[in-house]
PAPA-527588 format. One record per residue (C-alpha): residue number from 1; residue in one letter; x, y, z. Coordinates in steps of 0.25 Angstrom, whole numbers. Each point is the difference from the previous one (the first is absolute). Example, Ala and Ser with C-alpha at 12.3 -4.5 7.8 and 13.67 -1.06 7.14 Angstrom:
1,A,49,-18,31
2,S,6,14,-2
END
This chain:
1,X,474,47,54
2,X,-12,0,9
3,X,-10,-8,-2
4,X,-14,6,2
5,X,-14,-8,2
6,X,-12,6,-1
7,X,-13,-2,6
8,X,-6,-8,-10
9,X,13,-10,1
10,X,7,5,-12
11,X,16,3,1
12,X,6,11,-6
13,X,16,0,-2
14,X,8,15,1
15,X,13,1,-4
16,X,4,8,11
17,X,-8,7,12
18,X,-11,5,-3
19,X,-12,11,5
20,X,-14,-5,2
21,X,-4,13,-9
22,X,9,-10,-9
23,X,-7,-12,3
24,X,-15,6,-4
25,X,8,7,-14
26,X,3,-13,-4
27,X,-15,-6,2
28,X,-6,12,-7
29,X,0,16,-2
30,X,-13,0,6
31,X,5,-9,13
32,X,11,10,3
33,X,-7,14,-1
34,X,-11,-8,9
35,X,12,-4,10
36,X,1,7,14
37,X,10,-11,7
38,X,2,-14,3
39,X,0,-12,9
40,X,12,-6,-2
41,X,1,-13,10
42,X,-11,6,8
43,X,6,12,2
44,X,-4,14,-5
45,X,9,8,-7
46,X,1,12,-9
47,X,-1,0,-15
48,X,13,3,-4
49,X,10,-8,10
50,X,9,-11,-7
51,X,-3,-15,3
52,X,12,-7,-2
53,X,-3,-16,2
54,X,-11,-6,-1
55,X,-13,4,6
56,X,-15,-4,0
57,X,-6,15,-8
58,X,-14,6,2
59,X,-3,11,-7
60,X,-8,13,8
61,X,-11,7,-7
62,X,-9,10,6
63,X,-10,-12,-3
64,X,6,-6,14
65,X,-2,3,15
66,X,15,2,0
67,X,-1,9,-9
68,X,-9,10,4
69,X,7,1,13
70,X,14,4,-6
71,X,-9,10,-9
72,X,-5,6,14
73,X,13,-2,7
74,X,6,9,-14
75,X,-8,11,3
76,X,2,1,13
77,X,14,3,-5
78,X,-5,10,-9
79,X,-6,8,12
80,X,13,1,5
81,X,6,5,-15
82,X,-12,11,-1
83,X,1,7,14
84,X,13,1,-1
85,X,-1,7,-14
86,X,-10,8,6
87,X,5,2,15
88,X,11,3,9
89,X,6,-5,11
90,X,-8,-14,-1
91,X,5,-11,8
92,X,-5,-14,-7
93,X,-4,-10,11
94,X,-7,-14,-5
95,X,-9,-1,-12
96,X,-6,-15,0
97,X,-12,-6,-8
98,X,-13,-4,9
99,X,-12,-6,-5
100,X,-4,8,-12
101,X,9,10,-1
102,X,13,6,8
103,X,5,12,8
104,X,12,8,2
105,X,4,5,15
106,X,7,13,-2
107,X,7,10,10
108,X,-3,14,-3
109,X,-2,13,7
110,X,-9,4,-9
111,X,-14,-6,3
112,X,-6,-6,-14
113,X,-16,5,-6
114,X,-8,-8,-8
115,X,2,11,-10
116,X,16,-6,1
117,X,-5,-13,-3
118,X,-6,5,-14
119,X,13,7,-1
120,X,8,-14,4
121,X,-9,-7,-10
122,X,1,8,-14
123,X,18,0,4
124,X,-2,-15,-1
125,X,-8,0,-12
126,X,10,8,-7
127,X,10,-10,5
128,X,-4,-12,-4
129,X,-5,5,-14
130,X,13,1,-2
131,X,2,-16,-2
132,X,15,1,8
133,X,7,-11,4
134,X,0,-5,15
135,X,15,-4,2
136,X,3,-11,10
137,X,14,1,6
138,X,7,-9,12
139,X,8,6,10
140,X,7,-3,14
141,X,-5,5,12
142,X,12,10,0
143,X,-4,6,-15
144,X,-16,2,4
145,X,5,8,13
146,X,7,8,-9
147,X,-10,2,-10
148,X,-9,3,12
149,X,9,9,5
150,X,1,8,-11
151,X,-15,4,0
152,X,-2,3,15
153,X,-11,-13,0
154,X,1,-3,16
155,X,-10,-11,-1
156,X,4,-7,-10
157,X,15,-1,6
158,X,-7,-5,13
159,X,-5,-10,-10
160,X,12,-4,-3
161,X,8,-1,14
162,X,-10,-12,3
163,X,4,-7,-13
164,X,10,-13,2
165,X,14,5,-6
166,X,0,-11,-8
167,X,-9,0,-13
168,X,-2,11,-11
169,X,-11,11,1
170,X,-9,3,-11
171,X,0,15,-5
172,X,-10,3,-10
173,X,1,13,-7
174,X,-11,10,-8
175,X,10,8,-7
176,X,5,10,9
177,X,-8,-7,13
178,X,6,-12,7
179,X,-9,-8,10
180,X,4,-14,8
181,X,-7,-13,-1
182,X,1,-14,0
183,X,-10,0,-15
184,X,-2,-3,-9
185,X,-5,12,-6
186,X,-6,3,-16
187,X,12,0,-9
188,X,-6,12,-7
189,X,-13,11,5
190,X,-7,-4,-13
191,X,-5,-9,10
192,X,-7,8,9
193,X,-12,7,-5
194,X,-11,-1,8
195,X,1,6,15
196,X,-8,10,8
197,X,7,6,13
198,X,-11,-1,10
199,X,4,7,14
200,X,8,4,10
201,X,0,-5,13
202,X,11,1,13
203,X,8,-10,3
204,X,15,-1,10
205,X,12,-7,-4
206,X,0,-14,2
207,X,-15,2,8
208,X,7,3,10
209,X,-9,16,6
210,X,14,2,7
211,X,7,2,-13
212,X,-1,10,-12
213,X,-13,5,-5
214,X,-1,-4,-15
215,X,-10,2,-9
216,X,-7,-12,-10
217,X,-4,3,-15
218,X,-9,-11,-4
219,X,-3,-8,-15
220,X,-4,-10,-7
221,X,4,-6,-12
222,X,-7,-9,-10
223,X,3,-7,-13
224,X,-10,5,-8
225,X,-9,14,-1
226,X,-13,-10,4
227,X,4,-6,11
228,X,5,12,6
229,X,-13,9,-2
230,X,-7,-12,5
231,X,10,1,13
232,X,-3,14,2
233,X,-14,-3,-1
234,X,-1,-10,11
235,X,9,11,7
236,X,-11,10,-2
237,X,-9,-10,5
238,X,8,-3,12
239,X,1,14,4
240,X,-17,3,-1
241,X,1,-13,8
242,X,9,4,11
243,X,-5,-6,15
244,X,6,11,5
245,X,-10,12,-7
246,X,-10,-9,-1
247,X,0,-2,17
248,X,1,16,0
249,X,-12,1,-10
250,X,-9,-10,7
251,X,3,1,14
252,X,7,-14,3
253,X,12,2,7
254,X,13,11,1
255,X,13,2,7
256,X,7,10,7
257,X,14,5,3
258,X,-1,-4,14
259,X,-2,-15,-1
260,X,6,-2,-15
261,X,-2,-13,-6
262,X,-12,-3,9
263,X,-15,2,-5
264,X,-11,8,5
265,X,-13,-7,-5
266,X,-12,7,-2
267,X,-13,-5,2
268,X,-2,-4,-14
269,X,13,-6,0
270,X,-2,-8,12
271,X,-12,-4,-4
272,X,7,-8,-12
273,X,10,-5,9
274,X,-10,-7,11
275,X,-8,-6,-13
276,X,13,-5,-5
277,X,3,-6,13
278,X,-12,-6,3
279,X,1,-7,-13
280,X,14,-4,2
281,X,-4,-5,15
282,X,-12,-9,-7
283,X,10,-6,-11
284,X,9,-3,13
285,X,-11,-5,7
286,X,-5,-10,-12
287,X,15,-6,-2
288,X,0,-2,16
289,X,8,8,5
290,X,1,5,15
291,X,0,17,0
292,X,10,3,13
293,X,6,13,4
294,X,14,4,4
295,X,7,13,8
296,X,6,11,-7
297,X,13,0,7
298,X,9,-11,3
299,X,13,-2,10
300,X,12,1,-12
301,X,4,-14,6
302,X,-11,-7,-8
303,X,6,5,-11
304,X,12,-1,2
305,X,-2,-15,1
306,X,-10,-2,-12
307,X,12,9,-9
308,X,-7,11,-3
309,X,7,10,9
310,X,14,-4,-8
311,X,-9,3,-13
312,X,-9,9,0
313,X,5,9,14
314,X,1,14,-8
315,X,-12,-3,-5
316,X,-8,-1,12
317,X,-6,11,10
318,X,4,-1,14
319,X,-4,6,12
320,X,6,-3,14
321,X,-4,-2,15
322,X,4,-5,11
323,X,14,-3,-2
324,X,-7,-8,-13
325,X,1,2,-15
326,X,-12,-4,-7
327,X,-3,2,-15
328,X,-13,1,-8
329,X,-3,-11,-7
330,X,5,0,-14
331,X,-8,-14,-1
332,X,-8,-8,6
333,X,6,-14,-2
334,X,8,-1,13
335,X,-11,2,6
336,X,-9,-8,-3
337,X,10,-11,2
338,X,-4,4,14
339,X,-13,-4,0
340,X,3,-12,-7
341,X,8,-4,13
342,X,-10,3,10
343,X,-6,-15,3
344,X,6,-13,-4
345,X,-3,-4,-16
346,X,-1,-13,-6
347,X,1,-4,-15
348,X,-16,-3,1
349,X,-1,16,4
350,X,8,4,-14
351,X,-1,7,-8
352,X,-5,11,9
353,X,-1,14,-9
354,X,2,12,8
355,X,-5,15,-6
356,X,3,12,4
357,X,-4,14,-7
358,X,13,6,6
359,X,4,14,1
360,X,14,0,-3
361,X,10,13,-2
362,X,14,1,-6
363,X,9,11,-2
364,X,-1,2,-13
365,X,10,9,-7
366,X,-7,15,-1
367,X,3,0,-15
368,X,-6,-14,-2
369,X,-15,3,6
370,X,-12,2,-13
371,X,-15,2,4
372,X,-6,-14,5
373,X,10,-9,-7
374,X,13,4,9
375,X,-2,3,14
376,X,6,-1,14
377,X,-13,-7,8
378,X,-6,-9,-9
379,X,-10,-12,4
380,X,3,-14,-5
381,X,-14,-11,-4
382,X,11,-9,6
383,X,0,-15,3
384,X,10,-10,6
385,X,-2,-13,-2
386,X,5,-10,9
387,X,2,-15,-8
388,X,7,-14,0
389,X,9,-1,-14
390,X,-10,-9,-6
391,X,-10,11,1
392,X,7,9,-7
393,X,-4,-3,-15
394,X,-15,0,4
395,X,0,14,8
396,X,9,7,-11
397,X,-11,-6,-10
398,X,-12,5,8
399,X,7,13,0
400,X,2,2,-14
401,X,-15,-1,-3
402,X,-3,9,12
403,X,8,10,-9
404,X,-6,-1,-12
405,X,-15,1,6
406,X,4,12,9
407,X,6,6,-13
408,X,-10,-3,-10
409,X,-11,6,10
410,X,9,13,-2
411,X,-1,-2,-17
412,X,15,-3,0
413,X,2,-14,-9
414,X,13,2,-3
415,X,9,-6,10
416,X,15,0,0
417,X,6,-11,7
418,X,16,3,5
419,X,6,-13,8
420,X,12,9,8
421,X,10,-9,5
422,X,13,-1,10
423,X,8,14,2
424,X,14,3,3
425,X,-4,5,15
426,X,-8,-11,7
427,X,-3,-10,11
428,X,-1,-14,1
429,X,9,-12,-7
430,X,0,-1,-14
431,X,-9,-13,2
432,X,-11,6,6
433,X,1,10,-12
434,X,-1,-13,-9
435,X,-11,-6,4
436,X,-8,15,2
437,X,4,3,-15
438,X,-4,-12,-4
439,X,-15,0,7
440,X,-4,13,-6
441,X,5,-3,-15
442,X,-9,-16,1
443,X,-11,9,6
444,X,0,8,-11
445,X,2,-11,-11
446,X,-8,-6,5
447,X,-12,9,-3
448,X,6,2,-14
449,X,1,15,2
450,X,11,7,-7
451,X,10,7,8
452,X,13,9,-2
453,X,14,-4,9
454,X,6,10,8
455,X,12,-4,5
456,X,5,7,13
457,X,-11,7,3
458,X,-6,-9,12
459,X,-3,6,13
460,X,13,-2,9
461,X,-7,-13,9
462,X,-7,-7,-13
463,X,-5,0,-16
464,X,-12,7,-3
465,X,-9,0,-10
466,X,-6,14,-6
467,X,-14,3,-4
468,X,-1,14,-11
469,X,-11,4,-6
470,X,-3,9,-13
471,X,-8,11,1
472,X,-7,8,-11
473,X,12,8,-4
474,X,7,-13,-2
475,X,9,4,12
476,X,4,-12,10
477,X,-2,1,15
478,X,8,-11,9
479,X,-11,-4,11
480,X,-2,-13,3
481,X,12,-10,5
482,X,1,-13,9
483,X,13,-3,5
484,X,5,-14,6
485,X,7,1,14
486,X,8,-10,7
487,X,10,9,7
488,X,-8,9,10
489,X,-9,-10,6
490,X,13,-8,3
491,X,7,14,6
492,X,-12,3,9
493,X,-3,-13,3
494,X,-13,-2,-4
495,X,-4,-16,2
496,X,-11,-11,-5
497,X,0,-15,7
498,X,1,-10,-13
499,X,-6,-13,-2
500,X,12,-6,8
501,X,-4,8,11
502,X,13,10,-4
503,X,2,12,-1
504,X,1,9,-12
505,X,2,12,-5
506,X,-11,3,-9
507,X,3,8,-15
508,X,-6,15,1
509,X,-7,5,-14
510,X,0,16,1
511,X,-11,4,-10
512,X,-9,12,-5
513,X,-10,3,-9
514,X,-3,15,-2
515,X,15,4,6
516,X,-4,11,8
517,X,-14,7,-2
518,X,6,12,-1
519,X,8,-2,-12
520,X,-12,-9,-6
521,X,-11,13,2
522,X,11,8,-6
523,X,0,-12,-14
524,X,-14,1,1
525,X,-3,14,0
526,X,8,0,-12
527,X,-6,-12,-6
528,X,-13,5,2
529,X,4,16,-3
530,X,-9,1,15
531,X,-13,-7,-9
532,X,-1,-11,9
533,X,-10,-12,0
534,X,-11,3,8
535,X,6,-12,12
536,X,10,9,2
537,X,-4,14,-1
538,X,-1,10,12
539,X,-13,4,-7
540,X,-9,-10,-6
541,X,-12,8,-3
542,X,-3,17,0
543,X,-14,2,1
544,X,-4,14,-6
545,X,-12,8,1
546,X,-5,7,-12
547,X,-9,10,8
548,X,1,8,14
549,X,-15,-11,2
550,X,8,-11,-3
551,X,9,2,11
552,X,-6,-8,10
553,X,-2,-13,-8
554,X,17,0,-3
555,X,1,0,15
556,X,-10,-10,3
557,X,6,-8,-13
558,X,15,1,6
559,X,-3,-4,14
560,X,-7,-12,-6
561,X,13,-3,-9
562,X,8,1,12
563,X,-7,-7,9
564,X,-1,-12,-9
565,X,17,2,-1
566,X,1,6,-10
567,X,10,12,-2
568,X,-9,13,-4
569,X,1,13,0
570,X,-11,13,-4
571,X,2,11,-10
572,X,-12,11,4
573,X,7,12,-2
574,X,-9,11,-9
575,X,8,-2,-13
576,X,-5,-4,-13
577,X,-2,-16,-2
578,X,10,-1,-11
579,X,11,7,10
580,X,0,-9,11
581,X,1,-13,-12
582,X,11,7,-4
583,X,7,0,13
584,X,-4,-14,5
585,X,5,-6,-14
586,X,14,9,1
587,X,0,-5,19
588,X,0,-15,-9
589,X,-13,-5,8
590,X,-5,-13,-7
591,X,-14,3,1
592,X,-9,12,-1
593,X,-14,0,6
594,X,-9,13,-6
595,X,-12,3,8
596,X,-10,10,-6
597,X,-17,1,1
598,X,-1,-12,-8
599,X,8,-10,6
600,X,-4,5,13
601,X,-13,-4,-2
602,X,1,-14,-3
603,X,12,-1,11
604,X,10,-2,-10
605,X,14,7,-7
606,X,4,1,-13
607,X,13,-6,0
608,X,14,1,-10
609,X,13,-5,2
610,X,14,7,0
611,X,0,-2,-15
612,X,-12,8,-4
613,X,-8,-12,-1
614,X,-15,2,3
615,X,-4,-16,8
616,X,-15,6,2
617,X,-8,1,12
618,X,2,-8,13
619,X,-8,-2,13
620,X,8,-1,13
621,X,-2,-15,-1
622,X,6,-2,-14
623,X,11,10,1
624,X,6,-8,13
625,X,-3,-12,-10
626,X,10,8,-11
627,X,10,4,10
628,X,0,-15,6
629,X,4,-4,-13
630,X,9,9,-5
631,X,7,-1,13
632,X,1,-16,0
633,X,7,3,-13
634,X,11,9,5
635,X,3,6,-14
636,X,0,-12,-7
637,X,-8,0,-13
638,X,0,-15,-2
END
């Protein structure tokens, strides 16, 4: 007779075992045609399997984050149902929910058209319309190899071999297709409604390029037909957005096949990165910090002894010479314990701040690389900061607020703060772990600042905390993070002299703002949709003349601009007036100046912004004035 208690604290008593689905029928009609799974003790399970002592229950709707990822997670599973309904000889590899949607990785020889996915998509529709009944069974390993067996699925029988002998395997069933899973699933595909499959992609099994060629059938899934035509807007959004054809369309950067993952900039593109910097570069020089720059390649013996070497070795580009392996640095932080050791320090000197913008490389995976946002040479707005333990409150405090100005100056307000902490595979003792875990979380309580914990996810020589910010799409961009360190100063011997005239090692805070500029222009380009604020953009002002007479003026205008530091340029080709606005507004410049007879003759232009709007007539004096102003404010309307 189990025992059930509910959220609310209410008990209810079953005769025997008993189903959530069971559960949510005895509360109400309404509860169990609403019910998708449960929690039972914390744990997730499907609808339908028997409970048989007594368990805490929460009931799962689509109204719960739970929820709507098994709805995903089911329609994945009903990707595989349709293309084996509608193909042959299709192998089923993985099919997992990721945020806002799903895929399925499939082995075929026959290469997908996004005329299939149309195909794909009205098979699922007919399936699902049919409200059947997602049956849940629980077999040894032994019974799913042959089930697997049986239907030629060599990926899902590679599965299995990695699965313990012990334990059952789930087997979930959409009448004639059978799929694996650990669930839960929908118990029924009156469930699943509202879905769009959106592309197809490549992708290798396991991510491995040495392995089969598969190919990825994308989807989303929502609880309602709003929120999913509200999804496909912000997607449709997205794509007008992309970095990648906005840096094509306006010039700002590209990448080629013969250096993949690393980035061409263009002079416009540049011009965004230097402004950026040298802002960056005055924030640092505000917050006293000492700007410092380190080589590109380092003997693999220094990172051997700082841990990286064991961590991050196939991740790393190395070259070789004299009878010496050196890798390219992956990071800057060993270092710039380096320069931290050249000299004696004292506490007095602490805590000295070192920054480097740092052009780092990784080898990342081929598959993995995006535009700006994942690339192999990277530069870092890094900082190390070299501190006593009592300091550590007060520079993770100064930090935090050094975030949120640099972010607000970009128009983000919304901050997400993550506080990651210890994983599986690290370094230093479990009290050095302690006491850095505890320095970031009173930091941050500190300042009364609400933050999310994500266990195990720390870097492997200290906790860290995550800065995100949310863009106009409502997506979220991981940027900012400051990490605690007592481990590398300690392996790389890095000292101070203490008030007792000993010596110390001193606590290490990795920190950055931005990440790496080039995945922060990537954010930015998107953010903006390349409409950026006159600070920033490689254009500020377009001076353009109305008439072949006026063409002298623009130039005159446009030397005077520049030479004032300004960042101008002249349209004086012979095309109507009305044509060149046009273009300047679609090339994104902020400003247009119009020269004709009559601003000519009192010295003047007629100036509108990017939006249309006529701002009237300035002289030279009073336009500098304007543009002084508007770039004090760097986009901000407050």
């Amino acid at each position: 007779m189990p025992t059930i208690t509910l959220p609310d604290g209410s008990k209810k008593v079953f005769e025997k075992s008993v189903t959530i689905l069971e559960i949510a029928q005895s509360i109400g009609s309404g509860l169990a045609k609403a019910t998708i799974a449960g929690k039972v003790n914390d744990v997730l399970l499907d609808a339908t399997i028997p409970i048989n002592r007594d368990s805490k229950v929460v009931i799962i709707t689509s109204k719960d984050k739970e929820g709507i990822e098994i709805i995903r997670h089911s329609f994945a599973h009903l990707i595989g149902h349709a293309v084996k309904q509608i193909y042959s000889d299709i192998k089923m590899a993985i099919g997992p929910v990721i945020e806002d949607g799903f895929y399925y990785d499939i082995f075929s020889e026959y290469r997908f058209t996004p005329e299939d996915l149309i195909k794909i998509e009205n098979r699922i529709n007919k399936l699902i319309k049919t409200n059947y009944d997602v049956e849940i069974s629980q077999v040894s390993k032994e019974e799913a190899i042959k089930t697997f067996k049986e239907r030629d699925e060599t990926f899902k029988l590679r599965i299995i071999e990695e699965i313990p002998e012990k334990g059952l395997i789930n087997l979930y069933k959409h009448e004639e297709y059978i799929d694996m899973c650990r669930g839960p699933h929908v118990p029924n595909t009156r469930h699943l409604r509202h879905f769009k499959l959106l592309k197809l992609s490549g992708s290798y099994w396991r991510g491995n390029s040495e392995n089969e060629s598969l190919q990825r059938i994308y989807g989303t899934a929502w609880a309602k037909e709003k929120e999913l035509k509200d999804y496909l807007t912000r997607i449709e959004e997205a794509e007008k957005r992309d970095h990648r054809k906005l840096g094509k369309k306006h010039s700002l950067f590209h990448i080629q096949e013969e250096s993949p993952g690393m980035i061409f900039w263009h002079p416009n593109g540049w011009t965004i990165y230097q402004v950026l910097e040298r802002y960056i570069r005055e924030i640092l020089k505000k917050n006293n910090y000492l700007e410092i720059k380190t080589p590109q390649a380092v003997d693999k013996s220094l990172w051997e002894k700082s841990g990286h070497w064991e961590k991050f070795r196939d991740d790393m580009f190395t070259t070789a010479s004299e009878n010496r392996t050196y890798a390219i640095k992956p990071m800057n932080c060993p270092c710039h314990i380096q320069v931290f050791n050249q000299g004696l320090k004292s506490y007095k000197d602490l805590p000295i701040r070192l920054a480097e913008f740092g052009s780092c490389h990784r080898n990342e995976p081929s598959g993995a690389l995006h535009g700006l946002m994942r690339v192999r040479n990277f530069t870092q707005d890094d900082a190390h900061i070299f501190c006593t333990e009592e300091q550590i409150q007060e520079e993770v405090s100064i930090f935090i607020d050094l975030v949120f100005e640099v972010y607000k100056t970009f128009g983000f307000d919304e901050i997400i703060i993550k506080l990651s902490t210890r994983p599986e595979q690290r370094v230093g003792s479990e009290e050095i772990w302690d006491k850095s875990e505890e320095a970031l979380t009173k930091a941050l309580d500190n300042k009364n600042l609400k933050w999310e914990l994500q266990p195990g996810e720390g870097a492997f020589y200290g906790p860290k905390i995550e800065f995100s910010l949310k863009d106009c799409l409502n997506r979220v961009w991981q940027c900012g993070t400051i990490q605690v360190d007592f481990s590398m100063p300690i392996r790389l011997n890095a000292t101070y002299v203490d008030i007792d005239n000993e010596k110390r090692n001193p606590v290490m805070l990795h920190r950055a703002i931005l990440g790496s500029f080039e995945r922060f222009i990537g954010i930015l380009i998107e953010q903006y949709e390349a409409k950026f604020p006159i600070w920033l953009a490689p254009y500020q002002i377009i001076i353009v003349s109305i008439t072949e007479r006026n063409i002298e003026k623009c130039l005159e205008f446009n030397e005077l601009i520049n030479n004032n530091g300004y960042r101008s340029k002249v349209d004086i080709r012979n095309e109507k007036i009305g044509y060149k606005i046009r273009e300047a507004t679609l090339g994104r410049v902020p400003l247009i100046a119009v020269i004709g007879d009559k601003e000519e003759e009192i010295d003047s232009v007629a100036l509108r912004a990017l939006n249309g709007k006529n701002l009237g007539i300035f002289n030279l004096t009073n336009l500098c004035k304007l543009m002084d102003e508007l770039i004090e404010k760097k986009g901000r309307t407050e």
